[in-house]
C-alpha positions in Angstrom: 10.1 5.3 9.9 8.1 8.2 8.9 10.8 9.8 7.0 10.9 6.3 4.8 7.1 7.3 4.3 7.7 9.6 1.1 10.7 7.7 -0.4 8.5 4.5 -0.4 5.7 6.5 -2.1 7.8 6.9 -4.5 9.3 4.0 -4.8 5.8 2.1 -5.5 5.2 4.8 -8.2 8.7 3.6 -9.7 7.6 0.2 -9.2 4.4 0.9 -10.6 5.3 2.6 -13.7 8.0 -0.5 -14.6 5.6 -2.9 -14.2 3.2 -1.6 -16.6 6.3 -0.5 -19.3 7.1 -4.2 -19.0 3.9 -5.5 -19.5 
């Protein structure tokens, strides 16, 4: 589990940043 900390810190900062290009 704590190895899947930094890839899903990333992954909400992927998330994030196509959420916002899309809006």
């Amino acid at each position: 589990m704590p190895q899947m900390a930094p890839i899903n810190w990333l992954t909400l900062f992927i998330i994030f940043s196509i959420s916002f290009m899309i809006f």
